[in-house]
N, C-alpha and C positions, 0 to 999 in steps of 0.2 A: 511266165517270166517275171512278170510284175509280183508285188507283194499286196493282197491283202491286208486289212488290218482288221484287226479281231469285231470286225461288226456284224455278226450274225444273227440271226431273229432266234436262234434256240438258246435259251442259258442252261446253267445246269441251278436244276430242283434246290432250292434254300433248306425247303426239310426234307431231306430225301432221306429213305428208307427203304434199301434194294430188298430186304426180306420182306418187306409188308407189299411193294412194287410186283414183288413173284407173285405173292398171294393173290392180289386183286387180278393180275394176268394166268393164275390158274384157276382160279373160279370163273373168268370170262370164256375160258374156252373150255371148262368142265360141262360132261352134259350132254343133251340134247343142244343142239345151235350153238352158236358165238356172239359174243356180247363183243361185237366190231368198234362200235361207240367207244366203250371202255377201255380197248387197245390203244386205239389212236390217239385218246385225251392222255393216256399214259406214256407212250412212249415219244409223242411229238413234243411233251412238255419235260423232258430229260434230254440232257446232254449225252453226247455220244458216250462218255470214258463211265457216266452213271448208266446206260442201256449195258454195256461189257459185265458191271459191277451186279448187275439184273441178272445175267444170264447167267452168272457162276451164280447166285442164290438157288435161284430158278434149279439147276443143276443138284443144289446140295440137298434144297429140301424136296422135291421131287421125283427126281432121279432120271428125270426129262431133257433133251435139251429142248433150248425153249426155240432156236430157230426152226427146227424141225416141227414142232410142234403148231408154230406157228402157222409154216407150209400145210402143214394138213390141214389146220383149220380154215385160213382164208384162200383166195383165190385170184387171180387175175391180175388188173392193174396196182390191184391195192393191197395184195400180196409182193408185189414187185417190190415197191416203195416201201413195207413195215420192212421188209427184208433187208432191202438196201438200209436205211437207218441204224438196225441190229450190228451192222460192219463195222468194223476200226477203218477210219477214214483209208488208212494206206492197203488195207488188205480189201477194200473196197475198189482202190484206182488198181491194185494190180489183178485183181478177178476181172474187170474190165476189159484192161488190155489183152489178157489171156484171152477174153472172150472174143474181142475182137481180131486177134490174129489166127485163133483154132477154128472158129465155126466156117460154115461155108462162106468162101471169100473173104474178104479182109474190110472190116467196116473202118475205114478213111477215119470219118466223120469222128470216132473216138479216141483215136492215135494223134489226130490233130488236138483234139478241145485237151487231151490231159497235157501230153507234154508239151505243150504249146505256152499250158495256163500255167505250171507249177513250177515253183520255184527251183534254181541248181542244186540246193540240199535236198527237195522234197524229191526232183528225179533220182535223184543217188538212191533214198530210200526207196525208192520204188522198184530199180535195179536189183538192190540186195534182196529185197522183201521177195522180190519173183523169182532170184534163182534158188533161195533159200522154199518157197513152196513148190514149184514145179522142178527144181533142180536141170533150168535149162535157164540158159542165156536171152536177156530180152532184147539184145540187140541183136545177137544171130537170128533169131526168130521174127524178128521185124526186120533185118533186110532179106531173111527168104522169103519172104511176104510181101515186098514192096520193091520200087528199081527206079534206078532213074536219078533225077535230083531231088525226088520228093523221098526214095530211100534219105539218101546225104543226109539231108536238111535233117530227117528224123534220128540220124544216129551221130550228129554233130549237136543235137539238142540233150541224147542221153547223156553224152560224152562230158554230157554239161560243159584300145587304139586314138587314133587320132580321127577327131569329132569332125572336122571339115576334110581330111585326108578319105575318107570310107564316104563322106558324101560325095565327093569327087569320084571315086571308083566305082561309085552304083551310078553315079548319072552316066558315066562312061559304058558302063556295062548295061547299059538299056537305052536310052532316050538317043545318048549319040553315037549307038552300036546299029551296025545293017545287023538285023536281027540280036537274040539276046543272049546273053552270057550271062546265064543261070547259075552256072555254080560261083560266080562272084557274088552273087546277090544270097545265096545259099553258104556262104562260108563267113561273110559279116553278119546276115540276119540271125546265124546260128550261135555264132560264139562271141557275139556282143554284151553286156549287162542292159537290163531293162531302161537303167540312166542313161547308158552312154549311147542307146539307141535314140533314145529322146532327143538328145542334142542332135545327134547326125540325123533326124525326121526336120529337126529344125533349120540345119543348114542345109539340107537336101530342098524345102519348100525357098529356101531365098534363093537358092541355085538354079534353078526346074523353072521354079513358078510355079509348082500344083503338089499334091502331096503325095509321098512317097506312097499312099494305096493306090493311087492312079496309075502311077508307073508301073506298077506289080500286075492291075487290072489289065494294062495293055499289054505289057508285055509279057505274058506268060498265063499258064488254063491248068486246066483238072485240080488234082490231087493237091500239085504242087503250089498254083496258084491257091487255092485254099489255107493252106500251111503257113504260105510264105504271110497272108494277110491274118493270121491269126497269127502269128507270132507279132507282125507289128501293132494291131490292137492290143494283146498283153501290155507291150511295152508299154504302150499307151493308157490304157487302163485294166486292169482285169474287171472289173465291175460292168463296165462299158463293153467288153466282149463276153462275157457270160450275159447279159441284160438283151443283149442282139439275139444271142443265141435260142433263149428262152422266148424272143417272139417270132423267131422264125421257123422254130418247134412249134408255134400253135399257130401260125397265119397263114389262114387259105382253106384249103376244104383237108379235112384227117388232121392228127395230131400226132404228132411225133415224141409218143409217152417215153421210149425208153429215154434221149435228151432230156425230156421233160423231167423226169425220174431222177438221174444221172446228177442234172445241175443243183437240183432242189436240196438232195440230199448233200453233194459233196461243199456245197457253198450255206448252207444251214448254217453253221457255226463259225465261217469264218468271215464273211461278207455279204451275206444276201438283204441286209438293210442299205448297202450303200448298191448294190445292183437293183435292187428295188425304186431306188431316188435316180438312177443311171436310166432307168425302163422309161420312169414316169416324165427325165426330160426326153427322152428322143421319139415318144411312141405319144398317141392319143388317145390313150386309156393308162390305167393302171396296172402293175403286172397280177394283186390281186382280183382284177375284175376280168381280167385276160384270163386267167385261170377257173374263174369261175362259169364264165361264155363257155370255156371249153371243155369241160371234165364234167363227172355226174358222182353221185353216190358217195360214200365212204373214202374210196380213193378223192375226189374232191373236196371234202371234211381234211382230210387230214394233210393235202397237200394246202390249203389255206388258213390252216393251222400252223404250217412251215412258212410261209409267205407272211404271217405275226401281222397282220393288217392290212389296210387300204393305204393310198396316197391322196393327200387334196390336187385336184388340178392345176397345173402351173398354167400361168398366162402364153410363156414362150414355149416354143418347141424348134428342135432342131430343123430346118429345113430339108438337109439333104437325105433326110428318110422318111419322110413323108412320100407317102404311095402316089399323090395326087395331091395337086398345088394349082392355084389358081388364083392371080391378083387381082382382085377387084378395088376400086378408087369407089370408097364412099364419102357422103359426107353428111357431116352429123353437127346439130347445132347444140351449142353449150352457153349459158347464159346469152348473149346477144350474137357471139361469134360463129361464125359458120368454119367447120373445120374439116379439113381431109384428110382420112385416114386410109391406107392400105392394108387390106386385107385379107388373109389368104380361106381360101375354103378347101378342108383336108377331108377326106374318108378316115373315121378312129376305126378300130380296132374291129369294129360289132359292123362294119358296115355303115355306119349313120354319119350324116356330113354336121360338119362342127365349123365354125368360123374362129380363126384364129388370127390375134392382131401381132403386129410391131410396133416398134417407136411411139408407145403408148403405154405409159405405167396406166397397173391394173386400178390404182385407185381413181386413177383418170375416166379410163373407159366406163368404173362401173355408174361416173354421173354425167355419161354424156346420153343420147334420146337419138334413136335413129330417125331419118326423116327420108330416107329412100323408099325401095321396095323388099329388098332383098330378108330373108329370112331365114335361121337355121335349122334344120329337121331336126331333134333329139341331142341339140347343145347343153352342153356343161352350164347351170345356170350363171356363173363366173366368168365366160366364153361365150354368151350370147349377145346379141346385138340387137336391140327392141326397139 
């Protein structure tokens, strides 16, 4: 719903050369073995519209295609990812969808994050794009696959008011309703603008007292519940809802590659620097060092190659997503004064407890001397208290 703005970690090549590009990518996979190294430094460091411009070379001088080629050469996770890359963004989100409404059962989980996240023009496109290669309709086919108000919601989003008026009808439709009136909340969330949602989030928290995710959390579960809260995260940020997404894909025991996959590649070039800085305030790691804990091999080469760096640690983090929170009152002497600060102790990302302060600029903290006992296991040295 929301718009990115063009901040992606991939640019496209300054001297690019799609025929010399073919070559060094047929002599990697000419042969005994695969020169994997030299796929991934080549393809992760092209923009998508120069990888397309590759594939016709590839084709001319050849006679190969190069996806297929590819396929046979690598394998696994990190075939998954060179593959997705190789895709024009839109013929990417609509092989997605297709996948997730043909295979067995119907994966939620990708019918929410696309049409949730992308814009009224880019769904249209994505419409055409899919009846034009499967020559079937993607809303018929995504409500025989789905029902209920989590169907609605999803074909009132393909389908692509008044800002205190629509907050008044959702607090009526949930908080001051015996039970809830779903399709109210299902016909404004759907066919609002990403702005005009903003304002009514804004007059719905002076109205409530708590923020329109709250009410969505209470009142309403599954599918739909899912939906309904990624749609108003969109509104809210796409960055900040893909940044959630990508840690919730890697936190806890297994990794959730194809997400992992999914996000990396389709937010590469359009904002994965500002979801990256979105990651680093809410979580207690970095989303490159997140990726790194959790992946191996060549697939991890080349997905931290798409991620274009680390983050410095910031002093603050958001509270309300922190796993584990705990205030502690220390107190710390600074030239003669003795001073109290509150502290929280958070589990990051790896497991390791970190101390993290408030109401305490970081140039403050880094010249005050602890004089307690308390101490932190594998703290940020920025974030430590000595």
């Amino acid at each position: 719903m929301g718009v990115g703005a063009a901040r992606g970690t991939v640019k496209p090549s300054q001297n690019f050369n799609a025929t010399q590009d073919a070559e060094v990518l047929y002599k990697a996979m000419k042969g005994i073995g695969t020169d994997e190294d030299a796929i991934l430094q080549l393809l992760v460091a092209r923009s998508n519209a120069q990888r397309q411009q590759i594939k016709v070379a590839y084709k001319t001088q050849f006679g190969k295609d190069l996806v297929d080629t590819l396929k046979g050469e690598l394998g696994g996770k990190f075939e998954t990812l060179i593959v997705g890359l190789m895709a024009a963004p839109l013929a990417y989100d609509v092989s997605a969808l297709r996948n997730a409404i043909k295979g067995a059962g119907t994966d939620e989980k990708v019918l929410v994050e696309i049409l949730a996240s992308r814009t009224p023009q880019q769904v249209k496109e994505i419409v055409a794009a899919y009846r034009k290669e499967y020559d079937d309709d993607l809303e018929e086919d995504i409500s025989g696959d789905t029902s209920g108000h989590f169907k609605r919601l999803l074909v009132i989003l393909l389908q692509g008011g008044n800002v205190e008026a629509d907050a008044q009808v959702l607090f009526k439709a949930g908080e001051q309703k015996f039970g809830t009136d779903e399709q109210t909340f299902v016909t404004i969330l759907g066919n609002r603008s990403a702005e005009h949602l903003r304002k009514v989030f804004d007059a719905y928290m002076k109205l409530a007292g708590f923020e329109m995710e709250e009410s969505i959390k209470r009142e309403t579960s599954g599918g739909l519940r899912d939906l309904l809260l990624a749609v108003v995260k969109c509104a809210r940020s796409v960055p900040t809802y893909f940044a959630e997404t990508l840690y919730y894909a890697m936190k806890g025991a297994g990794t959730d590659d194809d997400t992992l996959i999914r996000v990396m590649v389709t937010r590469s070039e359009v904002d994965l620097f500002d979801v990256r800085t979105e990651f680093r305030k809410l979580f207690a790691c970095s989303l490159f060092s997140m990726i790194k804990g959790d992946t191996g091999g060549d697939y991890r080469k080349a997905l931290l190659l798409l991620c274009g760096g680390d983050d410095a640690t910031p002093l603050f983090l958001s509270l309300r997503h922190l796993s584990l929170s705990t205030h502690i009152q220390v107190h710390v002497l600074k030239s003669t004064h003795v001073i109290s600060i509150e502290f929280i102790l958070t589990l990051n990302c790896h497991g390791n407890y970190v101390f993290l302060s408030f109401g305490v600029k970081a140039s403050t903290v880094s010249n005050l001397r602890h004089i307690g006992i308390l101490h932190s296991k594998a703290a940020p040295a920025n974030n430590s208290v000595v």
